[in-house]
VEXVOKOL-727278 format. One line per 3 residues: number of its first residue (from 1); for each residue x, y, z of C-alpha. Coordinates in nm, 2 decimals, padded with zeros to 4 digits. Layout:
BEGIN
NUM = X Y Z | ...;
//
This chain:
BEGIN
1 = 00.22 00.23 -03.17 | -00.01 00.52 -03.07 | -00.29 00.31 -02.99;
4 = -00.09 00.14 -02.73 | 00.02 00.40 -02.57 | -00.34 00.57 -02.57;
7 = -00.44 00.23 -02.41 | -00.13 00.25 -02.12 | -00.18 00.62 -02.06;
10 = -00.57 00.55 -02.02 | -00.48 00.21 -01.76 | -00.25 00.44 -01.56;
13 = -00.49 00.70 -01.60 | -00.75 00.44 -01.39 | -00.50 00.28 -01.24;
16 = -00.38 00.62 -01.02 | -00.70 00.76 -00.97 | -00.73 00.98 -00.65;
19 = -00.94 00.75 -00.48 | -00.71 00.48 -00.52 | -00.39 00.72 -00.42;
22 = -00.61 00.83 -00.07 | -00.62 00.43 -00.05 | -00.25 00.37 -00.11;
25 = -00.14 00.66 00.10 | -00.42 00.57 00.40 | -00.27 00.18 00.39;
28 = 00.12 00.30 00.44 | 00.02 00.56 00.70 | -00.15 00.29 00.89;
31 = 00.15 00.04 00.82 | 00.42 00.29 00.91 | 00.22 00.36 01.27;
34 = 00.16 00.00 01.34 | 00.56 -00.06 01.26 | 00.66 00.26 01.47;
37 = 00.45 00.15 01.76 | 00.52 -00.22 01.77 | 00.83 -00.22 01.97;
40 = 00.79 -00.45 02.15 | 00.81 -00.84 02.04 | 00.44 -01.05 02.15;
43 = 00.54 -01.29 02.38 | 00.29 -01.51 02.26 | 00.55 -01.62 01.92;
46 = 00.78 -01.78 02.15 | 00.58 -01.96 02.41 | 00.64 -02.29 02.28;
49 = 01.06 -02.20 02.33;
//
């Protein structure tokens, strides 16, 4: 059993690495401002209605 769990601590270990947590944190910032500033609907969705 303590080889598995070396192997999951190690994945996580790669898995969370800082680069990849400035990626993950950079991609919801950008998500969150692109949801906070979109409020408006485009117009061009219901031009065929």
């Amino acid at each position: 059993m303590s080889g598995i769990k070396a192997v999951l601590k190690s994945l996580l270990a790669r898995l969370f690495s800082r680069e990849n947590v400035f990626a993950l944190l950079l991609c919801l910032i950008v998500l969150l401002v692109i949801i906070v500033t979109a409020d408006t609907s485009p117009q061009w969705i219901y031009q065929g209605f």
